[in-house]
C-alpha positions in Angstrom: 7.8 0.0 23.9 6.8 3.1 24.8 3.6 4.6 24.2 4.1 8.3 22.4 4.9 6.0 19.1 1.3 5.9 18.5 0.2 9.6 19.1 1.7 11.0 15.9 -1.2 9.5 13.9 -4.3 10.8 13.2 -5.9 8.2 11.8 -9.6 8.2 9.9 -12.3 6.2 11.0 -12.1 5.1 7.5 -8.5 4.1 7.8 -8.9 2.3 11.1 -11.6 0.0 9.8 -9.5 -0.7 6.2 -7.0 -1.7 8.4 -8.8 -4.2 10.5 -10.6 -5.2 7.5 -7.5 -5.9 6.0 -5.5 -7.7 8.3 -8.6 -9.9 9.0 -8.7 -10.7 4.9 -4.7 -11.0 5.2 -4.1 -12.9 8.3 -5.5 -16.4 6.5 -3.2 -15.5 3.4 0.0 -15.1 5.3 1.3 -14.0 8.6 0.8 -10.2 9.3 1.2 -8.4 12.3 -0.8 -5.2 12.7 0.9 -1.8 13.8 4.3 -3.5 14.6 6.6 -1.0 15.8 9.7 -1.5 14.1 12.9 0.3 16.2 15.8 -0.1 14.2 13.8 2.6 11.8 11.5 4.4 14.0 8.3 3.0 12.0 5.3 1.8 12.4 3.5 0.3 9.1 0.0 -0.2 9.2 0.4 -3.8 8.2 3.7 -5.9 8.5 3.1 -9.3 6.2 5.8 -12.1 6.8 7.4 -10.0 8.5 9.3 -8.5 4.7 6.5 -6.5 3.2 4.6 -3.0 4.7 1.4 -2.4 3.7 0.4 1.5 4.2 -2.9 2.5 3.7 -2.9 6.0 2.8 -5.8 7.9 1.8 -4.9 11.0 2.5 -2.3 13.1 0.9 0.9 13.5 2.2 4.3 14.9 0.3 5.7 12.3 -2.2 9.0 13.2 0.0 7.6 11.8 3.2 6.7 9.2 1.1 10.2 8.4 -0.1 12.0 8.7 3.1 9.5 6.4 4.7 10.1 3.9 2.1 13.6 4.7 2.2 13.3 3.3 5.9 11.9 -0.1 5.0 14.2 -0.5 2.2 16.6 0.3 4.8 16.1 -3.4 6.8 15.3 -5.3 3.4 11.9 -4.9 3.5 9.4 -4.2 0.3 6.7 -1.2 1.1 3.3 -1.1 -0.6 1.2 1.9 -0.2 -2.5 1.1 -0.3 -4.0 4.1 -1.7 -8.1 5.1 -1.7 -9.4 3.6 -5.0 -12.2 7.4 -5.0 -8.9 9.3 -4.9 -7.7 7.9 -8.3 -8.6 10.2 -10.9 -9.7 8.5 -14.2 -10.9 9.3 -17.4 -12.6 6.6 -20.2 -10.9 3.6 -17.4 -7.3 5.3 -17.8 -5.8 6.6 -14.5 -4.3 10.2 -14.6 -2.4 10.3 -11.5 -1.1 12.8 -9.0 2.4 13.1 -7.8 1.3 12.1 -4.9 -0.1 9.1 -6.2 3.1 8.4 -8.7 5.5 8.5 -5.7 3.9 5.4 -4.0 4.0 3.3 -6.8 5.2 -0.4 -6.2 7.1 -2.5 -9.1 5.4 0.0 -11.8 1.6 0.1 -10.4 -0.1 2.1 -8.0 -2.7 -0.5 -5.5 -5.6 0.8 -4.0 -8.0 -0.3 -1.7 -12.3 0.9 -1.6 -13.1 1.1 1.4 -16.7 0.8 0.8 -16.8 -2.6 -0.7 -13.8 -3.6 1.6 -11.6 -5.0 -1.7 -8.4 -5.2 -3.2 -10.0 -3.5 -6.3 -7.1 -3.5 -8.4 -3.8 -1.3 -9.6 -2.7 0.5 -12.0 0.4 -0.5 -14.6 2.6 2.6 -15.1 4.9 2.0 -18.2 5.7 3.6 -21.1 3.5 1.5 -23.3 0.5 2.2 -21.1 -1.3 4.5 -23.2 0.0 6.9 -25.9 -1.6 9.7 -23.9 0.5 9.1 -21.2 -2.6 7.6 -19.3 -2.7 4.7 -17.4 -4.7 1.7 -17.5 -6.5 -0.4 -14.8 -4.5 -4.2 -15.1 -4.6 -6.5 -12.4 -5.4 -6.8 -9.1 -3.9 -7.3 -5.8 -4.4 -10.7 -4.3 -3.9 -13.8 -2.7 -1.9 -14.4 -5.7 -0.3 -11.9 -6.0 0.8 -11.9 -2.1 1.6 -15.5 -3.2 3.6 -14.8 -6.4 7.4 -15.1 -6.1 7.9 -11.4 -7.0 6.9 -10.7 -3.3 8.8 -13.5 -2.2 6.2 -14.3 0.3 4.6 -17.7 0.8 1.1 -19.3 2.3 1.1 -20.0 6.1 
């Protein structure tokens, strides 16, 4: 493999240690592979689980476009993407989520997932539908777990 794959990121402390935190949590769920380099598309996802579903973790800000066309790649081999996003970067108001488009353009099956870093959980997503809130808001609904990793929606089963 060579090397120079890995030098385009500048990855946060904080984003390093999510990561490790996360595969650690992960890796007794289901197997997941950390940083696999995936050739056929030129990507590397943070977290690979079962070998069909990307986990990013993305707390900083990027263009919703880079966001599409690396999605676009994973759709490309069959593969699901979630992007993990920084549960402090959520903007709320009165428990309802008033998203960027930043945040809108990683949504996953209608909900955005994020990820605190602080308390190192899962702490839950947001539904995005047009029943969410008259105001166009959205509300905090489930969370994302070994459940949900478990559920057949994902597809993905225990080790």
């Amino acid at each position: 493999m060579d090397c120079t794959h890995y030098l385009h990121k500048n990855e946060s402390i904080g984003h390093l240690r999510s990561k490790q935190e996360l595969y650690s949590e992960l890796a007794d769920i289901a197997p997941v592979a950390m940083e696999h380099y995936l050739p056929e598309i030129e990507q590397i996802p943070d977290l690979l689980i079962d070998g069909r579903l990307a986990l990013e973790i993305q707390f900083s800000t990027i263009s919703a476009e880079l966001i599409a066309e690396r999605s676009k790649g994973y759709h490309s081999l069959g593969m699901e993407v979630i992007w993990l996003l920084d549960e402090a970067a959520v903007r709320t108001d009165k428990g309802k989520c008033i998203p960027s488009r930043f945040q809108l353009s990683t949504m996953y099956r209608g909900s955005l997932f994020t990820y605190d870093p602080e308390t190192k959980k899962f702490t839950g997503s947001y539904c995005i539908t047009n029943t969410a809130a008259a105001d166009g808001r959205i509300k905090k609904r489930r969370y994302l777990s070994e459940h949900y990793l478990r559920c057949k929606k994902c597809g993905l089963q225990p080790k």
